[in-house]
C-alpha positions as CSV (number, residue, x, y, z in Angstrom):
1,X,65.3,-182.3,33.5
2,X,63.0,-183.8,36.0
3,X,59.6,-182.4,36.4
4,X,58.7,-179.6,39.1
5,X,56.8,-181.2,42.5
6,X,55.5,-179.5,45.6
7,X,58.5,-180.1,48.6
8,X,57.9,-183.6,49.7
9,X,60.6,-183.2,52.2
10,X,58.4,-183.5,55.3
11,X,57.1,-186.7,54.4
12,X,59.5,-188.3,52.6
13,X,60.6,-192.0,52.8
14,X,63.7,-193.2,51.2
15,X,63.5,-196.9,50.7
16,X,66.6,-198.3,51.7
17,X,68.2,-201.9,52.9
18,X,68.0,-201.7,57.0
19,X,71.3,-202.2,57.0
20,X,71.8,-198.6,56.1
21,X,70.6,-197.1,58.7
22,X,73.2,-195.8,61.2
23,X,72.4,-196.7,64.8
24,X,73.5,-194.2,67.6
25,X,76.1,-197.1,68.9
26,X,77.7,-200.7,67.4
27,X,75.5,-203.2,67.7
28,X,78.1,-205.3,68.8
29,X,79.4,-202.7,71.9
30,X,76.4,-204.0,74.9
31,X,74.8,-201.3,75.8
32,X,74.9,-201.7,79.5
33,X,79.3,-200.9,78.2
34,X,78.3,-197.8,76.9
35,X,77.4,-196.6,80.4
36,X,80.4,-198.1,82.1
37,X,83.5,-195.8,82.8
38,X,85.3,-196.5,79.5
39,X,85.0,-193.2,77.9
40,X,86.7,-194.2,74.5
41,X,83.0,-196.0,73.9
42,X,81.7,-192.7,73.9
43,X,84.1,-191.3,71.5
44,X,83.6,-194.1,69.1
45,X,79.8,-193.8,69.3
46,X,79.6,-190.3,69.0
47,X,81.9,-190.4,65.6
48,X,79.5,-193.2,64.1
49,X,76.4,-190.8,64.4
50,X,78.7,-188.7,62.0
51,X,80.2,-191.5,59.6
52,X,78.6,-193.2,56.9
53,X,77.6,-196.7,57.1
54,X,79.4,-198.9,55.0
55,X,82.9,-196.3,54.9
56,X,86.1,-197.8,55.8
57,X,86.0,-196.2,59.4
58,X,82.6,-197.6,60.2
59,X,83.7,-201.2,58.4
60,X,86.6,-201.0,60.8
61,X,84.8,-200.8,63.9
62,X,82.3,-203.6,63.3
63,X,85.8,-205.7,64.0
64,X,86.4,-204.3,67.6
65,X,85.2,-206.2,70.4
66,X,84.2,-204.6,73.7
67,X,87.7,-205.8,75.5
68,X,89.0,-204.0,72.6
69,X,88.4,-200.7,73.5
70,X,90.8,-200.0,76.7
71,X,90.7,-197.4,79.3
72,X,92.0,-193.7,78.3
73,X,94.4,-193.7,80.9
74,X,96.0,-197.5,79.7
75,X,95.8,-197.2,76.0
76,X,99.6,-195.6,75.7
77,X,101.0,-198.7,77.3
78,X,98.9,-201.2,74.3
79,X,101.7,-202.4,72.0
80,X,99.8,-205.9,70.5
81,X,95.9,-206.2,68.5
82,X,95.0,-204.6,65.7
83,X,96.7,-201.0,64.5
84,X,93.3,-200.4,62.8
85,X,92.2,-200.6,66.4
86,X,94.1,-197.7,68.1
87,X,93.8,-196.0,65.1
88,X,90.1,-195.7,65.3
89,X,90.7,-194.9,69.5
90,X,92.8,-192.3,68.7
91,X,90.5,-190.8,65.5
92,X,87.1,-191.4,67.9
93,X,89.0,-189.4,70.9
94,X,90.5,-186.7,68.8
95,X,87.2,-185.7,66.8
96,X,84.7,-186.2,70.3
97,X,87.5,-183.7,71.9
98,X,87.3,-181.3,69.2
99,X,83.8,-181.2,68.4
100,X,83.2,-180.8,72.2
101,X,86.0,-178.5,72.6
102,X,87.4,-180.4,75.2
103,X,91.6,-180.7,75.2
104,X,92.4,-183.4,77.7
105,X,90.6,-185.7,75.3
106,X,91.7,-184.2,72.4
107,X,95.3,-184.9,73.9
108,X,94.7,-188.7,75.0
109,X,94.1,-188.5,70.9
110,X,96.9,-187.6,69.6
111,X,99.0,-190.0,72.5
112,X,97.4,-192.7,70.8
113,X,98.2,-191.4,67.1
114,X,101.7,-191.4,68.3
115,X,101.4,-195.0,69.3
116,X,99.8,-195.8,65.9
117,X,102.4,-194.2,63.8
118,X,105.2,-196.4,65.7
119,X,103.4,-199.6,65.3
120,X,102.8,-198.9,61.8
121,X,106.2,-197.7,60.9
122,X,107.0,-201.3,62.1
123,X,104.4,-202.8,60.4
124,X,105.1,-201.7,57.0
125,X,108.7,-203.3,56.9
126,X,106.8,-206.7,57.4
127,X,106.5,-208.0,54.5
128,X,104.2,-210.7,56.3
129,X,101.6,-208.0,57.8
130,X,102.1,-205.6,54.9
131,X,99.6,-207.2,52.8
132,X,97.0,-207.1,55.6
133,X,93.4,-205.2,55.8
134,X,94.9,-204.1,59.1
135,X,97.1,-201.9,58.0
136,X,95.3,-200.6,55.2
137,X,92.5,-199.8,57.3
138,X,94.9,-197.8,59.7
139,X,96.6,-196.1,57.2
140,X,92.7,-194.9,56.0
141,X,91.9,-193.9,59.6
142,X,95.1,-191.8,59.7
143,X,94.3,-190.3,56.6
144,X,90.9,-188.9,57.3
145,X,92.2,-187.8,60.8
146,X,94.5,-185.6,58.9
147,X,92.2,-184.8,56.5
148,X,90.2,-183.8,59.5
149,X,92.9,-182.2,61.9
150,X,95.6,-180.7,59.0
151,X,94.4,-180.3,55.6
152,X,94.4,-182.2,52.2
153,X,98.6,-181.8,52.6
154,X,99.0,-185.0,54.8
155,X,95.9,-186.5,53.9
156,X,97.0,-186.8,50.4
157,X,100.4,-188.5,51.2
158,X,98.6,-191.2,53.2
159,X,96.5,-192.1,50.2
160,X,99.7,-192.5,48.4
161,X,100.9,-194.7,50.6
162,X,97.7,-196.7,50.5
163,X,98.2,-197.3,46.7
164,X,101.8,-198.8,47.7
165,X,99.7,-200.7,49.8
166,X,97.5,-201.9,47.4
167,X,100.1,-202.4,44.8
168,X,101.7,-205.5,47.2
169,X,98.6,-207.3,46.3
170,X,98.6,-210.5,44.7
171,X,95.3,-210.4,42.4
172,X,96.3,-214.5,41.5
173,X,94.3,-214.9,44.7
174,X,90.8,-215.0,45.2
175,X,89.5,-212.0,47.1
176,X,86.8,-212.2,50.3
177,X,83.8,-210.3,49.9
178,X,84.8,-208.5,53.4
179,X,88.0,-207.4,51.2
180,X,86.1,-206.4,47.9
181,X,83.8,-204.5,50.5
182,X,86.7,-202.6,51.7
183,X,88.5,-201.9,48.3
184,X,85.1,-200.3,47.2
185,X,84.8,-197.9,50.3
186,X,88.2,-196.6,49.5
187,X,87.8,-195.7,45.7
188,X,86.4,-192.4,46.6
189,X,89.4,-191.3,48.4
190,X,92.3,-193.1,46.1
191,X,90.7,-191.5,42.9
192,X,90.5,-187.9,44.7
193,X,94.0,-187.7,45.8
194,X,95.4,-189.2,42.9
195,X,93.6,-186.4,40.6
196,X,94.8,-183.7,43.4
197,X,98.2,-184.8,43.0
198,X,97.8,-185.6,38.9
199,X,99.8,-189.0,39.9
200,X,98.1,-192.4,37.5
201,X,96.0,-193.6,40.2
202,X,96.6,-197.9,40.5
203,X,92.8,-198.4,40.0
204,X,93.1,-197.2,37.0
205,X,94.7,-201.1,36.0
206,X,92.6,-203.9,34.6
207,X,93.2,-205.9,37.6
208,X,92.0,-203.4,39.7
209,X,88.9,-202.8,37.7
210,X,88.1,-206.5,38.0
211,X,88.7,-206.8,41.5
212,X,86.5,-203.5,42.4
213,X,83.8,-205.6,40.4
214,X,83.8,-208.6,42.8
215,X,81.2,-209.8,44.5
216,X,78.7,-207.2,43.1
217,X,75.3,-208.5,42.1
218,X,73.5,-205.4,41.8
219,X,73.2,-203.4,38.0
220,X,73.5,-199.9,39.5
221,X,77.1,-201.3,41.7
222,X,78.1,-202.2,38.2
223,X,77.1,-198.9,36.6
224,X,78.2,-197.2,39.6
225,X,81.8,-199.0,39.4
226,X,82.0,-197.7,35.7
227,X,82.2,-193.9,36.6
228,X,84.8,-194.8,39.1
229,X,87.1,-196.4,36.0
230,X,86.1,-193.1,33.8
231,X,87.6,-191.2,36.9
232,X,90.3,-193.5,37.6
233,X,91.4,-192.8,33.9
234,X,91.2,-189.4,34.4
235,X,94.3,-189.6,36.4
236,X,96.1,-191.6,33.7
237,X,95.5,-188.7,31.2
238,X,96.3,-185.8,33.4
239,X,99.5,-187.2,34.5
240,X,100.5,-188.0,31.1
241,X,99.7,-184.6,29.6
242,X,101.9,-183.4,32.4
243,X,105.1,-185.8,31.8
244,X,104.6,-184.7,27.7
245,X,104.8,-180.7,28.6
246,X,107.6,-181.7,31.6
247,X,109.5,-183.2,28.6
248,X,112.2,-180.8,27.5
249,X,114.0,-183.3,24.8
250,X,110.7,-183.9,23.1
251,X,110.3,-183.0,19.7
252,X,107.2,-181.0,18.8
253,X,106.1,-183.1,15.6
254,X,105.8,-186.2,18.5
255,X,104.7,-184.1,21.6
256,X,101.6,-182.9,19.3
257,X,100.9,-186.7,18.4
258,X,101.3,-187.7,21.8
259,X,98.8,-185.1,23.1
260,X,96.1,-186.0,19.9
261,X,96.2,-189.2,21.1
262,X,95.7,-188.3,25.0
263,X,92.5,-186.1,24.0
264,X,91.5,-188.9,21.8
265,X,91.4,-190.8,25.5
266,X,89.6,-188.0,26.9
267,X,86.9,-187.6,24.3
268,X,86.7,-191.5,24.4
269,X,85.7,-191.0,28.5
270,X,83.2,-188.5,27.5
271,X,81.7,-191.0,25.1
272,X,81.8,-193.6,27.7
273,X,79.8,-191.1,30.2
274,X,77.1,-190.1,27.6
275,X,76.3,-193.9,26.7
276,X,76.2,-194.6,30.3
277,X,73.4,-191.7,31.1
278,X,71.3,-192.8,28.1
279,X,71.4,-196.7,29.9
280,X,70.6,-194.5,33.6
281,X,67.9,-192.4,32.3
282,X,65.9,-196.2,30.9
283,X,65.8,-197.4,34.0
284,X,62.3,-195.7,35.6
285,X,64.2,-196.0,38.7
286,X,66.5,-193.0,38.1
287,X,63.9,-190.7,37.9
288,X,64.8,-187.0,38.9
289,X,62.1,-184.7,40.4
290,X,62.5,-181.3,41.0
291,X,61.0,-178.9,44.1
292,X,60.8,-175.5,44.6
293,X,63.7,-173.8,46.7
294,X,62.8,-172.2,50.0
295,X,61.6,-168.7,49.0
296,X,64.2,-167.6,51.4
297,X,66.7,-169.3,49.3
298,X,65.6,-167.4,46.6
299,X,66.3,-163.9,47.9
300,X,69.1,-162.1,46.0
301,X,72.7,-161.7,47.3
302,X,73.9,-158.5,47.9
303,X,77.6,-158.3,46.0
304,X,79.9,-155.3,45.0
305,X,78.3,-156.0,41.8
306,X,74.6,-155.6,43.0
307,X,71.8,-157.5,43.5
308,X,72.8,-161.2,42.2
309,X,70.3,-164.0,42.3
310,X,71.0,-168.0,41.6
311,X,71.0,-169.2,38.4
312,X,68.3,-171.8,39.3
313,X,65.0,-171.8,41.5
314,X,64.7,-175.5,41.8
315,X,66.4,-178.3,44.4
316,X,66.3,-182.4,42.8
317,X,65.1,-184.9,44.7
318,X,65.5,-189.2,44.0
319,X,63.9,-192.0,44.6
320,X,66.8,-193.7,46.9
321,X,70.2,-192.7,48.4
322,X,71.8,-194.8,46.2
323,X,70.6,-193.4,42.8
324,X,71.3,-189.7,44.5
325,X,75.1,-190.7,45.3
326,X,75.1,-192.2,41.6
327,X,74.2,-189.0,40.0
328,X,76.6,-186.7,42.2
329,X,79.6,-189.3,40.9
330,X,78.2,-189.2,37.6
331,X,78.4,-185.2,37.7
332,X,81.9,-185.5,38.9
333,X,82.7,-187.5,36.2
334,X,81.7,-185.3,33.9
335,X,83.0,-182.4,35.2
336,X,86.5,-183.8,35.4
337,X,86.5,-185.0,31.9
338,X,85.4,-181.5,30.4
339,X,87.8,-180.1,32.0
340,X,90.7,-182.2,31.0
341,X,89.1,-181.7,27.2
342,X,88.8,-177.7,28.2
343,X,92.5,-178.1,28.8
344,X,93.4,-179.7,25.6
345,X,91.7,-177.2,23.3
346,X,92.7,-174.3,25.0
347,X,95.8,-172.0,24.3
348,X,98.1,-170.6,27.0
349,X,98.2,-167.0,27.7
350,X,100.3,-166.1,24.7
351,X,98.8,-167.5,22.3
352,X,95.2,-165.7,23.1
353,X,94.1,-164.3,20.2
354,X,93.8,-159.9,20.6
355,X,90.7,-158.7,20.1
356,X,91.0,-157.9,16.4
357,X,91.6,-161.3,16.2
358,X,89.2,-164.7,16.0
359,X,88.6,-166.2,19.9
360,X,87.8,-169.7,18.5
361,X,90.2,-172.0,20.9
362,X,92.5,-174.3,18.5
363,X,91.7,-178.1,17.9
364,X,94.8,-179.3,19.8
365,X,97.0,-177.7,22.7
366,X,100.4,-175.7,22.0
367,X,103.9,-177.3,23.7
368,X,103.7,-174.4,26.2
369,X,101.7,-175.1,28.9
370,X,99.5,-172.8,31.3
371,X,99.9,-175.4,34.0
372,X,102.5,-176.8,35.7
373,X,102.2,-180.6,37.4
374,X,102.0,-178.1,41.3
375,X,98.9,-176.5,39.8
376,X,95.5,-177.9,41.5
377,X,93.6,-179.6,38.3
378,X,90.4,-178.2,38.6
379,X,91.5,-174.8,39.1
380,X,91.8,-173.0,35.6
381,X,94.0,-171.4,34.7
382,X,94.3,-167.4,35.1
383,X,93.4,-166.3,31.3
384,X,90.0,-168.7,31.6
385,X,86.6,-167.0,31.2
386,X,85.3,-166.9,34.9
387,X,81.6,-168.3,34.0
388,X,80.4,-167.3,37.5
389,X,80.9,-163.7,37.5
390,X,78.3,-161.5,36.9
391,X,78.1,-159.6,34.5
392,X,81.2,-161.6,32.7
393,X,83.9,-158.7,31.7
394,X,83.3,-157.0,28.3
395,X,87.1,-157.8,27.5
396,X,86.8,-161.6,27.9
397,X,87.0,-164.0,25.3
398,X,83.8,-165.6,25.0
399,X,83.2,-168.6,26.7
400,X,85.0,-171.8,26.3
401,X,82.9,-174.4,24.8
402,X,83.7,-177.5,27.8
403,X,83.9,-174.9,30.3
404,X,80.4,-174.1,29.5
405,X,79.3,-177.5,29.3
406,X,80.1,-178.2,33.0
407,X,77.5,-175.4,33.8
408,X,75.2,-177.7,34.3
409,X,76.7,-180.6,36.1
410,X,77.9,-177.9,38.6
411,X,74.2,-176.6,39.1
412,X,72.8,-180.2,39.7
413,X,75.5,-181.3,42.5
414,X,74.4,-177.4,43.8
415,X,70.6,-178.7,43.5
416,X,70.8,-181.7,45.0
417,X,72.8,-180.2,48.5
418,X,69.2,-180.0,50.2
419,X,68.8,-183.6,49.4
420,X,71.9,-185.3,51.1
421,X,72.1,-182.9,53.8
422,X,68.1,-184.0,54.6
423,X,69.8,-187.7,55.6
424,X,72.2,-188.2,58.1
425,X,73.7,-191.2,55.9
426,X,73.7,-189.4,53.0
427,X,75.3,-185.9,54.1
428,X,78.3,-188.6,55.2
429,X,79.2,-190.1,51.9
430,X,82.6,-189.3,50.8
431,X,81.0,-189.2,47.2
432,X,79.1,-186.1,48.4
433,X,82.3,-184.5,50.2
434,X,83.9,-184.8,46.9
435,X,80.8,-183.2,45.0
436,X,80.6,-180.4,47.4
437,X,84.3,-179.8,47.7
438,X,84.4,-179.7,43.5
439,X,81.7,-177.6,43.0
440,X,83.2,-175.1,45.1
441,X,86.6,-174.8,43.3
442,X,84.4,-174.8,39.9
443,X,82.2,-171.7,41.6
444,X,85.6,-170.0,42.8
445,X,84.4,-170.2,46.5
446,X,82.6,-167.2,47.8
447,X,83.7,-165.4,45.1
448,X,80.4,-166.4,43.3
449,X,76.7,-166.2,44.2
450,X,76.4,-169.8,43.9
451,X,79.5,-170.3,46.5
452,X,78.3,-167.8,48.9
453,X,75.2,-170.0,48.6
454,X,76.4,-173.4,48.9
455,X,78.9,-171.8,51.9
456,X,75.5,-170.8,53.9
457,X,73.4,-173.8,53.2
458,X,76.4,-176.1,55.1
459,X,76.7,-174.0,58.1
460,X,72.9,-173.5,58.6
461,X,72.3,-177.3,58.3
462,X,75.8,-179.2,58.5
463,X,78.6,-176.8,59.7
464,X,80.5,-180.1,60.7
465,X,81.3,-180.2,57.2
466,X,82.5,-176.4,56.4
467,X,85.9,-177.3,58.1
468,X,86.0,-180.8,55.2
469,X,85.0,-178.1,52.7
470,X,88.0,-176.1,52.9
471,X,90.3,-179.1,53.5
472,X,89.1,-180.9,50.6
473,X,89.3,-177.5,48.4
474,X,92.3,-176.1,49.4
């Protein structure tokens, strides 16, 4: 626990690289364009003031050249350059028009999403462009624009059709570091959907863990790239305990081995993540501080219930952006292997123990499952102790031992919300979308105090992101 500071928040610096900081335009888009009467210059700038620097969106654009970016009123008739391109027209034009509530542009959009879809249908039966950064960067645009526009439903289909992508890879070959760059920007995103959809995520593979490794020269990108392999192996054991319980031929004597040996896996991850915090916590770097909340934060919640305050008085604060986005995917991490180990040890409805009876979970799972492979994975299951109700029900078994232990990786992602929202670059990281979008499923939404609080702090200070919220936690 870091140690409890006055609110440095008005005068704090965050040293970071230059190269972080978002500009309010591309560098490489002259200025004297930006007041010329191509409006899709607008619409790009505007979206970069609310992407992150270094995310496959923003990596995409720093490609476009100013006689790139064509006229609203010709781009339908462009059938040649890149289909990363018209991808990020048609995203750019669909989000300004939203945002500004404006349909006309909003319409011009989705003309140009039309156009993309075509062209990529045709590229992906290329087996000469199917292998390119082109495509895989369109297929990302498309993603978050569905993400943004639809819901997780579509979004999460794109992502699996970026991991067919990536699977045509030949890893024989050396890799750029523009390409390595790119892989790295879309681990966030692969590793989410693949856990949404409880599908073994293809970075999950010893070539892929090497390749996400290339061309890093920094410790913390190393340590960093380590929680993503305890997340991408995540996927591996939550797809497997679902093909085991699918299995209707299996016997149980093998089924019970099989499923020892899968929480083996999980308990291995969870050794993996507690040697990896001891190495963090060395490094004088890392250091957590802690400031008082608002006091208006601090006011109790008015429920059905009565008066409910938060279970914590205190927000974190870190020395860099970097060691802050660290921490929230360390948190994840933890979170997600707890919960695959909550699953493991826990029996399914009927086999709860009656109240005459002991409420210590068993050591290993029974063949019936509470979960089928439909069911979201962080969700738990109905006959789980909710931990965030207050008072918790008389009648409920007491609490389970890994739910409880992601009490406090919840609260931290919760207490470091102030933090990332403080920086533009920051509140943008898919990292912290994830965080945000896990601790609310965790909280059960506004069913909990500590929902109802994270719900008001993103509409006060970033309601763009109340709309990825629900998307992301749906």
């Amino acid at each position: 626990m870091g140690k409890v500071i006055k609110s440095r928040r008005s005068t704090k610096t965050i040293a970071r690289d230059s190269e972080t900081e978002l500009s309010p335009c591309p560098s490489h888009i002259p200025r004297v364009s930006f007041l010329s009467s191509n409006e899709f210059e607008v619409y790009i700038c505007y979206a970069l003031k609310h992407l992150r620097r270094g995310g496959a969106i923003e990596l995409t654009t720093r490609t476009i050249k100013p006689t790139d970016i064509v006229p609203a009123r010709t781009v339908a008739n462009i059938h040649h350059g890149h289909i990363s391109h018209q991808a990020i027209l048609s995203f750019a034009a669909i989000f300004f028009g939203t945002q500004h509530r404006q349909p006309e542009i909003i319409r011009t959009g989705f003309a140009t999403y039309g156009l993309v879809l075509q062209r990529l249908n045709e590229a992906l039966s290329d087996p000469a462009y199917n292998t390119k950064d082109d495509l895989i960067y369109a297929v990302v645009t498309l993603g978050i624009l569905e993400l943004f526009c639809t819901g997780s439903g579509n979004h999460l289909k794109h992502m699996a059709g970026l991991e067919r992508l990536f699977a045509l890879r030949d890893h024989s070959l050396p890799i750029s570091y523009e390409s390595a760059e790119m892989y790295r920007s879309l681990r966030t995103m692969i590793i989410f959907a693949a856990l949404r959809s409880r599908k073994p995520s293809i970075l999950a593979r010893l070539e892929w863990k090497k390749q996400l490794r290339e061309h890093i020269d920094s410790p913390d990108e190393l340590q960093e790239q380590e929680l993503f392999d305890v997340l991408a192996d995540c996927t591996v054991v939550v797809s497997a305990r679902d093909r085991i319980l699918g299995e209707s031929d299996i016997t149980p004597e093998i089924s019970t081995h099989e499923l020892d040996t899968l929480k083996q896996d999980a308990l291995s991850l969870l050794a993996q993540l507690s040697s990896w915090k001891k190495r963090w916590d060395s490094d004088e770097k890392h250091k957590i501080a802690e400031t008082p909340l608002p006091h208006n934060q601090l006011n109790t919640i008015p429920t059905d219930l009565g008066e409910v305050s938060l279970p914590f008085t205190t927000n974190l604060e870190y020395t860099t952006e970097s060691v802050a986005i660290s921490m929230l995917l360390y948190n994840i991490s933890l979170i997600h292997v707890l919960q695959i180990l909550a699953l493991f040890t826990s029996p399914p409805p009927e086999h709860l123990p009656s109240e005459s009876q002991s409420t210590s979970p068993p050591t290993t799972l029974p063949l019936q499952s509470p979960l089928t492979s439909d069911d979201r994975f962080l969700h738990d299951p109905p006959h789980f102790p909710n931990l965030w109700s207050h008072p918790l029900p008389s009648n409920k078994p007491p609490p389970h031992p890994y739910l409880s232990a992601q009490e406090n990786p919840i609260l931290d992602i919760c207490r470091s919300i102030s933090y990332h929202l403080s920086d533009p670059q920051s509140a943008a990281s898919s990292v912290f979308h994830w965080a945000t979008a896990t601790v609310w499923i965790k909280v059960r939404g506004e069913e909990s105090v500590v929902g109802r609080w994270v719900w008001g702090l993103l509409v006060e200070r970033k309601s763009i992101l109340v709309k990825t919220l629900g998307s992301l936690a749906g």
